[in-house]
C-alpha positions as CSV (number, residue, x, y, z in Angstrom):
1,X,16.7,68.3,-24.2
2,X,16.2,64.9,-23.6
3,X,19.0,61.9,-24.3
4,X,17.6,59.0,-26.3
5,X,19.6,55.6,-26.5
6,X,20.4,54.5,-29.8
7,X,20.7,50.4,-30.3
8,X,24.1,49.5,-31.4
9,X,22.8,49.1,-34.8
10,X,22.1,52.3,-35.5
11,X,25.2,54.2,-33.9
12,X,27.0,53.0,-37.1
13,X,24.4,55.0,-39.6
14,X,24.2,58.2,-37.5
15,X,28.2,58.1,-36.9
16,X,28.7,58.3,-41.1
17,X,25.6,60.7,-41.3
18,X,26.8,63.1,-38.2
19,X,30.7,62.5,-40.2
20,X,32.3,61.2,-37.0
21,X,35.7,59.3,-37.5
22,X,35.9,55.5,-36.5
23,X,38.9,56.3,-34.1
24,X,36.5,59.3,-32.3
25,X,34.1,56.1,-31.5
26,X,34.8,55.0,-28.0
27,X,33.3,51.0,-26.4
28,X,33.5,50.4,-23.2
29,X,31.8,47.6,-21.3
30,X,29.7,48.5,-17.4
31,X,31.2,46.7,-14.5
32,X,28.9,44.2,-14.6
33,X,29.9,42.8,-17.8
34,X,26.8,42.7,-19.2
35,X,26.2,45.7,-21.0
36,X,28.7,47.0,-24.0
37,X,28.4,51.1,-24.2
38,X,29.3,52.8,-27.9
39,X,29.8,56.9,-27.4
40,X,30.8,59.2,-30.2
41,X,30.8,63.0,-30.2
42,X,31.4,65.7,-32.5
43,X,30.3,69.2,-33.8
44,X,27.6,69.1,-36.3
45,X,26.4,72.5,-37.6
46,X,27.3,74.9,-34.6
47,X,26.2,72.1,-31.8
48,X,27.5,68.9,-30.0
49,X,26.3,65.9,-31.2
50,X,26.5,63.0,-28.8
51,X,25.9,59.3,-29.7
52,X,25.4,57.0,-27.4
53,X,23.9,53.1,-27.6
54,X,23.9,50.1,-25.2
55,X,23.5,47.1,-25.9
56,X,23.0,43.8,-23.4
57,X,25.7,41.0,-23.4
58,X,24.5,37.7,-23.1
59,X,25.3,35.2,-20.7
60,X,27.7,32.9,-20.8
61,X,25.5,29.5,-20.8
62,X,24.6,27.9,-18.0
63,X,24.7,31.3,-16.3
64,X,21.9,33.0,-15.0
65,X,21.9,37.2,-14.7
66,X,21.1,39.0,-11.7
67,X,17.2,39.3,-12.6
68,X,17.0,35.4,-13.4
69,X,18.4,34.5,-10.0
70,X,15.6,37.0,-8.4
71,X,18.1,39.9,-7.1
């Protein structure tokens, strides 16, 4: 079975459709600082349902990421 990425946006709409409580969402941010992670889990029909979006974190101005500075 493959594991797609959901955008942030839709973690929200499959969270209420899989019936996954707000306080079983988890956000986390990678050490870099630039990407946010949204996980969410639960039992849907007999299976495990996992959720899981990222999303990138812009920037604070005047700074330039890793790929801009040629890394």
């Amino acid at each position: 079975m493959t594991n797609p990425t959901l955008p942030l946006s839709a973690i929200e709409m499959w969270r209420q459709a899989s019936g996954i409580r707000r306080r079983n969402v988890l956000h986390s941010v990678h050490r870099d600082g630039r990407t946010a992670v949204v996980k969410a889990e639960t039992n849907y029909s007999g299976g495990l349902v996992k959720l899981v979006g990222f999303s990138a974190i812009p920037a604070p101005e005047g700074e330039r990421s890793r790929a801009e500075a040629g890394w």
